[in-house]
C-alpha positions in Angstrom: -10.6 -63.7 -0.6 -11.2 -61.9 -4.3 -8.3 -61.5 -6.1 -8.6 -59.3 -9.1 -5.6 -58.2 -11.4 -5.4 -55.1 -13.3 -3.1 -52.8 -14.9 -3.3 -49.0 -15.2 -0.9 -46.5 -17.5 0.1 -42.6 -17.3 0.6 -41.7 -20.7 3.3 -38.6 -20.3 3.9 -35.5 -22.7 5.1 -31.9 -21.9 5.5 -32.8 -18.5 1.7 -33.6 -18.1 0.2 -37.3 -17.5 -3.1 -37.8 -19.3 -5.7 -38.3 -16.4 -8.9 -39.8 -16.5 -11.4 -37.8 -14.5 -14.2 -40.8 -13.2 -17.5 -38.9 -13.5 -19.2 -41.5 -15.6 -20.3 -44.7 -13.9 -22.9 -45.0 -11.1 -21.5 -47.8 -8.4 -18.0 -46.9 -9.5 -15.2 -47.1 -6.8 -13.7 -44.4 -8.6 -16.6 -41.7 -8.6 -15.2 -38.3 -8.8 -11.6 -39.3 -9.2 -8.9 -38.7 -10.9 -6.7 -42.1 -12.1 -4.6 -42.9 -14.9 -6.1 -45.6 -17.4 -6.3 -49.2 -17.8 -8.4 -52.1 -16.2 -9.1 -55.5 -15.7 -7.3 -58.9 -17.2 -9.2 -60.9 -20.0 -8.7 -64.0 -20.2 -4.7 -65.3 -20.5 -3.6 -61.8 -20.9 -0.4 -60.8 -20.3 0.4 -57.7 -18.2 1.3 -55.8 -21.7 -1.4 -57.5 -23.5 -3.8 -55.8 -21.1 -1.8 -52.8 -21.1 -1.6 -52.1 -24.8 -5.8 -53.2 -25.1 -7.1 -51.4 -22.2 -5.4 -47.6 -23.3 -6.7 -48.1 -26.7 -10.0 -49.2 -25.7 -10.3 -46.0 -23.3 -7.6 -43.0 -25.5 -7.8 -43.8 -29.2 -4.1 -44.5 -28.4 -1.2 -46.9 -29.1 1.1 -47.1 -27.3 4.8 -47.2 -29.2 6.9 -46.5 -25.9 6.2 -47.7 -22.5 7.9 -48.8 -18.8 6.9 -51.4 -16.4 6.8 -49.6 -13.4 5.8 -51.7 -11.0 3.4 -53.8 -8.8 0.4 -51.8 -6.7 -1.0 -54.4 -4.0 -4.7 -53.0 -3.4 -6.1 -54.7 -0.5 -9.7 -52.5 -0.1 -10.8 -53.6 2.9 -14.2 -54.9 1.5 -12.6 -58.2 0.7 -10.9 -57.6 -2.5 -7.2 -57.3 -3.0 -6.2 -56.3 -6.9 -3.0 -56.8 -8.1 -2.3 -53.9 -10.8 0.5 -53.3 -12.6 1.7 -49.8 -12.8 3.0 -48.3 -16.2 4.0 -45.2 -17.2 4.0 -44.3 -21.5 6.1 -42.3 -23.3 4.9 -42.6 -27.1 1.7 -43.2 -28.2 0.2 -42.5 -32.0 -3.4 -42.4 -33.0 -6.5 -39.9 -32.5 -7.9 -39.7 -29.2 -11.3 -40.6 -28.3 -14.3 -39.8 -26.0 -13.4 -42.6 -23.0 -16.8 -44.2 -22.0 -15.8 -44.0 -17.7 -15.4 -40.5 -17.8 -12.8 -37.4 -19.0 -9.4 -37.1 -20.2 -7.5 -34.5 -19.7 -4.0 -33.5 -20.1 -2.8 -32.4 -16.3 0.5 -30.6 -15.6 2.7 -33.2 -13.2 3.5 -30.6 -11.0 -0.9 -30.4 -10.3 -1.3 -34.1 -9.5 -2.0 -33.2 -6.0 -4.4 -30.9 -6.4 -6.7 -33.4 -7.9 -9.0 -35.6 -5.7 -6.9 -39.1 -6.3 -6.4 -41.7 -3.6 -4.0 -41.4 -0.9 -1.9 -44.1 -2.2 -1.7 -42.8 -5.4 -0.1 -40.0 -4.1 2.6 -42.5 -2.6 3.2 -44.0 -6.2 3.2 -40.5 -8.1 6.0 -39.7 -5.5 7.9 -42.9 -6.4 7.8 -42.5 -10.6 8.5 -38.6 -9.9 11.6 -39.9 -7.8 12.1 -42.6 -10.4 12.2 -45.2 -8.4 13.7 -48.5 -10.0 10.9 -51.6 -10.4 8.5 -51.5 -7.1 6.4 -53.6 -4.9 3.6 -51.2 -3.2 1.0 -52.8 -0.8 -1.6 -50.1 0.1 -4.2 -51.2 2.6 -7.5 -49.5 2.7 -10.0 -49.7 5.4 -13.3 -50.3 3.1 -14.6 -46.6 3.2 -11.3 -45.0 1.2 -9.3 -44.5 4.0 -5.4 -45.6 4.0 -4.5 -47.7 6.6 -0.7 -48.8 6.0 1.6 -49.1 3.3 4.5 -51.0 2.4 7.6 -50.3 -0.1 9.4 -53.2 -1.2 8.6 -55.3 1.7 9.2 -52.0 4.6 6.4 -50.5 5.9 6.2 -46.9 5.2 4.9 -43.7 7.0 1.6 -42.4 6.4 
């Protein structure tokens, strides 16, 4: 088994959360959606650490406000699991820049579910909207995007 760790970040302003639209990257898991921002560990990072380097490295931003959310247990299906931590951001100073994996936009909350994101994204969008105390998600995916099961806090959940 592959474990990978990984942390990803809705910045929030006027009721919007800044989206980042994956049209950049051939061979990207992510082609054609629509997911917050963030990424991978380096080396000894903390969960903020990454946090804090991945939004600037991808908005231009820093951040000045932020919550952590929760924990997102990916398991794909094609033998990876990724552990990513889920933050949401308040305040955040700086220009913006042009992100490098695809567009940001600014997306009204209320039009998350328009957008072509994963299913169990939808499941942890309904949980920050509900504001839902510190979480444990597992989603499990059958290998070709499809969700298979998903567990809150230890309870499985229906689909």
């Amino acid at each position: 088994m592959q474990a990978e760790l990984s942390t990803l970040c809705y910045l929030e302003k006027d009721d919007q959360y800044l989206m980042l639209h994956r049209v950049v990257k051939k061979n990207d898991v992510n082609k054609d959606k629509w997911i917050g921002v963030g990424g991978h560990f380096e080396q000894d990072e903390s969960p903020e650490e990454c946090l804090l380097r991945e939004v600037r490295e991808e908005t231009g931003y820093t951040l000045t406000s932020y919550r952590f959310r929760g924990i997102v247990t990916f398991v794909s299906g094609d033998g990876v699991t990724e552990y990513m931590h889920l933050f949401t951001a308040d305040g955040f100073e700086g220009e913006p820049v042009p992100c490098d994996e695809g567009v940001l936009e600014w997306v009204p909350k209320s039009r998350i579910d328009e957008l072509n994101i994963w299913e169990g994204d939808k499941i942890f969008f309904r949980l920050l909207t509900q504001e839902e105390p510190f979480f444990s998600l597992k989603l499990v995916y059958d290998g070709k995007g499809g969700l298979v099961s998903a567990a809150l806090n230890g309870s499985a959940m229906e689909l």
